[in-house]
C-alpha positions, -999 to 999 in steps of 0.1 A, spaced: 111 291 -675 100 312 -644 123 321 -623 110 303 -590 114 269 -613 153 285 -627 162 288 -592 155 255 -577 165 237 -605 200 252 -601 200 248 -566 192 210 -577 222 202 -601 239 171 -596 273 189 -590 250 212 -560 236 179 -547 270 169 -544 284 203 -527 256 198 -499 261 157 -492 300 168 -485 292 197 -464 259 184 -449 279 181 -413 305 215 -417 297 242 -394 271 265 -409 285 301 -401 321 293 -418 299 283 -448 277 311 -448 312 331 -442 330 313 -470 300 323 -495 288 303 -526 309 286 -548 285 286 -575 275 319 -595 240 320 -598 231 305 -562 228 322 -526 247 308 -500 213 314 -479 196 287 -505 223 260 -504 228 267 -462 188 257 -464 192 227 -483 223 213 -460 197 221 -425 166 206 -446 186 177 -454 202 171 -422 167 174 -405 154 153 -432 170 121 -428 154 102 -401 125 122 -397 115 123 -437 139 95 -453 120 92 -486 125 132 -493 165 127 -481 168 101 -504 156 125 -536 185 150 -542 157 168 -567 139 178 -536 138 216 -524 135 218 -486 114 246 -467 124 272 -440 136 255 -408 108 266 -390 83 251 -416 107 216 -418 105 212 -378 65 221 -377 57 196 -407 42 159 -398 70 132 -394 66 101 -425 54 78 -395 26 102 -386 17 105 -423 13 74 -434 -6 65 -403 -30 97 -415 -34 85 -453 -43 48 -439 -76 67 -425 -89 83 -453 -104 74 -486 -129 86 -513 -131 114 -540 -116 138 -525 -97 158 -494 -90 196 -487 -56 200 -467 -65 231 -456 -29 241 -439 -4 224 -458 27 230 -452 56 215 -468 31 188 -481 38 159 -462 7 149 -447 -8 156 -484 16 135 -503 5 108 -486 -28 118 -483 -27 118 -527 -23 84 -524 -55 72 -510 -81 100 -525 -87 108 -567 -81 146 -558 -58 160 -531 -64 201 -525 -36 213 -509 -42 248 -495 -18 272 -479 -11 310 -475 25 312 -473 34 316 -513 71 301 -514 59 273 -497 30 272 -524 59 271 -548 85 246 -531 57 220 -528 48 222 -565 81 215 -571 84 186 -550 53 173 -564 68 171 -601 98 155 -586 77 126 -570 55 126 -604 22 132 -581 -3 139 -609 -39 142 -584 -27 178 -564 -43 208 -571 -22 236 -553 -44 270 -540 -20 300 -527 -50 315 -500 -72 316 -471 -83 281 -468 -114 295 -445 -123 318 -472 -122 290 -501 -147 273 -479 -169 301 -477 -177 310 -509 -176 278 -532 -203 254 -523 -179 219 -530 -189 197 -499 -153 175 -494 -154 140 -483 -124 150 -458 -110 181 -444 -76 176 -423 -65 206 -408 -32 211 -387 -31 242 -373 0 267 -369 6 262 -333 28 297 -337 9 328 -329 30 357 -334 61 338 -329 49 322 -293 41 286 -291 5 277 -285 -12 241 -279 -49 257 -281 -71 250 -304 -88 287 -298 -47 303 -300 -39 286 -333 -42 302 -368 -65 290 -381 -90 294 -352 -114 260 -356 -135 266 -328 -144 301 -347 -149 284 -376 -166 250 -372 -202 255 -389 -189 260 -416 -157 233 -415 -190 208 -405 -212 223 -436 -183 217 -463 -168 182 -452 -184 144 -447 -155 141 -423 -126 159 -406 -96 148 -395 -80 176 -368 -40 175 -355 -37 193 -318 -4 196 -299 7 168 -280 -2 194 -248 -35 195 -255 -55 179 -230 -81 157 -241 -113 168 -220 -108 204 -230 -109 185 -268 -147 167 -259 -160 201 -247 -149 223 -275 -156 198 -306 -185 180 -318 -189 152 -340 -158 133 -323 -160 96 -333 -127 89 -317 -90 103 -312 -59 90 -320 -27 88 -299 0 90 -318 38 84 -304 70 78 -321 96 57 -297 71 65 -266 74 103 -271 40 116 -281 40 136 -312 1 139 -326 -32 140 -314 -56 133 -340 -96 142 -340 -118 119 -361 -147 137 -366 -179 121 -386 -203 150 -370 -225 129 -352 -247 140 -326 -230 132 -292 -191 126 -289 -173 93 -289 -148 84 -259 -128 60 -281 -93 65 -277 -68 45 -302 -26 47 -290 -4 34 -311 35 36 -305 57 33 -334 91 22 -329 92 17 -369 65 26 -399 55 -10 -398 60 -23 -361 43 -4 -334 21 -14 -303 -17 -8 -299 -44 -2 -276 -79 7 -281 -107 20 -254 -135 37 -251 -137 57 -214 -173 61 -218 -174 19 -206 -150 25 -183 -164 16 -140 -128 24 -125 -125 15 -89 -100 38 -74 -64 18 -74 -47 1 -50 -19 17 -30 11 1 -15 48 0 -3 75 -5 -32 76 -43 -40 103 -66 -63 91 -46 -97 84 -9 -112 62 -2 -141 66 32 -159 34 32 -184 40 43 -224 36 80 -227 7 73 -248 -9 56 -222 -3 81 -198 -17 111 -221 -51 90 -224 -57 88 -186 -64 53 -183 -28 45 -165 -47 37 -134 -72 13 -156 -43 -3 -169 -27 -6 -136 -59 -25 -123 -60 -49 -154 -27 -59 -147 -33 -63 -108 -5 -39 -105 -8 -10 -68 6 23 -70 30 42 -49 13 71 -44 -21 83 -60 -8 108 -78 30 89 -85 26 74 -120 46 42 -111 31 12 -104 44 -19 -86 45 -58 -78 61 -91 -68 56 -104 -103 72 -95 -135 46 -92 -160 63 -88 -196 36 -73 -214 29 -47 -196 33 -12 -221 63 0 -209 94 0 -189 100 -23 -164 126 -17 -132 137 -46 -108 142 -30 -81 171 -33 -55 171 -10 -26 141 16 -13 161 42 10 151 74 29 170 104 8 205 119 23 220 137 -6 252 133 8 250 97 8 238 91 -25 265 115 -35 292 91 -21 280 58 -31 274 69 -68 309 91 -72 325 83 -103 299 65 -116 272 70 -144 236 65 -133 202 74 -146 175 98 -127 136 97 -128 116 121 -108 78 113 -100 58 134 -78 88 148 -64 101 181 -60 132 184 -79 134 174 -116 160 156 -133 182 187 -141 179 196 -109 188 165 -87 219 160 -109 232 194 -104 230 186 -66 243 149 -68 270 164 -90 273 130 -110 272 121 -148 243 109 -165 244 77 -184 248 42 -187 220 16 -204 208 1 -173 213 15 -135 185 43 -121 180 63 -94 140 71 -92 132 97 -68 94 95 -61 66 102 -33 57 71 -18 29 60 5 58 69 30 73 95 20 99 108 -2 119 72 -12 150 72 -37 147 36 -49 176 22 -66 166 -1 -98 182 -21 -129 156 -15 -161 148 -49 -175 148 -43 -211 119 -70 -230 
């Protein structure tokens, strides 16, 4: 037996699995202090397995559930695709075969497996290389080929065209964070001849940050992009790509509150004849649009569909005398529109929990609670600081939930 396959089946053992579920919520240091109680196992190995786990339960639930599985680095477990975002990935693709050509801890290729006869999983870090084989035994995958190098350089020197490529680049460049495309390892705007000569489709992950006309003007071949957002934050931004000559504007966001219910909308900006929006005074009813939504651009189209005005052109909070209940997103009734003394607000909300929301305004959240001095919480009462059509208004409001 090698001794990459000796150590995590140790690390594995029912009576370790065990060790780990008891201690998955004790303070790490005193752990790492106390040392390991089993001879041939690092304390470093089994304080990995507790964090993986931890970190695993909501955001990868199938792999918590395993106690065979071996988790990654922290840094690799936080950078790899949620299950939601995966299984919305393998429900695009199909056909003979797919190159994951920066794979991680596997995720997006397990599930990936599942929908092509050959998954080729490609990374350059070599204990991930050998933490995902394992994995893969554990969950009996039998279609993953598993290459430890440069997935650019396997491209240029085999001639294999792929009917999909999906690459997710490391948005880490010498340990800073970067959302573009031109900053992250590898670089795809360097590299996209020959990404377009060896694949019958693509299918590219950016940062949430990245902003979607810098996308149009540095790719080709776009057929359409896909918002994706898990409990309205937004988590992926996914680039079909079928190479065609001039670039789709069809944008797909879907909201997932659960794997299986979620809220969709589908446009296409090149159709879009958007007469500027309506401005107006606060009325009986907010609207604060799905991040989704808001990342696509078309809030103001939206706003217009739904005869809704806007508080201030560039306030993303819309208003009317009607409740409308399908609108995407939170809804506020609102009770009273005031002129802003801090020392007012101070004294009418002392001692009681309230929410903030700043639009357009110039303190944050952080900031206008460290000078109201009062505790954030409760389910239902905000206090929404925004630039109005008359000024700087804090407007008091109860959110209605659907």
């Amino acid at each position: 037996m090698k001794l990459e396959e000796k150590r995590f089946e140790e690390l594995t053992k029912p009576e370790v699995s065990r060790f780990i579920e008891k201690n998955i919520n004790k303070s790490i240091p005193d752990l790492i202090l106390k040392g390991s109680p089993f001879q041939h196992i690092d304390i470093k190995d089994i304080v990995n397995q507790i964090i993986g786990k931890k970190k695993a339960k909501k955001k990868l639930p199938h792999w918590y559930k395993n106690e065979k599985v071996v988790y990654p680095p922290m840094l690799n477990l936080e950078q790899t695709s949620s299950e939601i975002t995966a299984l919305h990935k393998s429900k695009l693709v199909s056909g003979q075969n797919l190159l994951d050509m920066t794979g991680g801890f596997g995720i997006d290729s397990y599930y990936f497996s599942k929908k092509v006869n050959t998954l080729i999983y490609t990374e350059l870090n070599p204990e991930l290389c050998k933490i995902v084989k394992h994995n893969i035994k554990v969950f009996k995958v039998d279609n993953f080929e598993i290459t430890n190098e440069d997935s650019i350089d396997l491209l240029q020197k085999n001639s294999q065209v792929y009917n999909w490529i999906y690459i997710d680049p490391s948005r880490r460049n010498e340990n800073t964070k970067v959302f573009q495309l031109k900053d992250s390892l590898p670089n795809i705007i360097d590299h996209l001849k020959v990404i377009e000569e060896k694949s019958e489709k693509l299918m590219l992950k950016t940062s949430p940050m990245y902003d979607l006309d810098m996308g149009y003007k540095e790719l080709i071949g776009v057929k359409e992009v896909h918002i994706i957002s898990v409990k309205n934050e937004v988590k992926e931004l996914l680039w079909i790509i079928d190479w065609r000559k001039q670039n789709s504007k069809i944008i797909k966001i879907f909201n997932y509150q659960t794997k299986k219910k979620y809220s969709y909308i589908s446009i296409d900006k090149n159709k879009i004849e958007l007469d500027g929006i309506e401005l107006s005074v606060c009325c009986k009813y907010l609207y604060e649009f799905d991040s989704g939504i808001m990342k696509s651009g078309i809030n103001d189209m939206i706003g217009i569909r739904y005869n809704l005005k806007k508080l201030e052109q560039h306030t993303n909070l819309y208003t009317s005398d009607k409740r409308i209940l399908s609108i995407p997103g939170k809804i506020y009734k609102v009770k009273t529109i005031e002129s802003i003394n801090y020392k007012k607000i101070r004294k009418v909300i002392k001692g009681n929990q309230v929410n903030l929301i700043s639009k357009n305004f110039q303190l944050n959240t952080d900031e206008l609670q460290k000078k109201l001095k009062c505790t954030i919480g409760g389910k239902s009462d905000y206090l929404i600081f925004a630039k109005t059509i008359e000024g700087n208004r804090v407007i008091e409001a109860t959110r209605l939930m659907s």
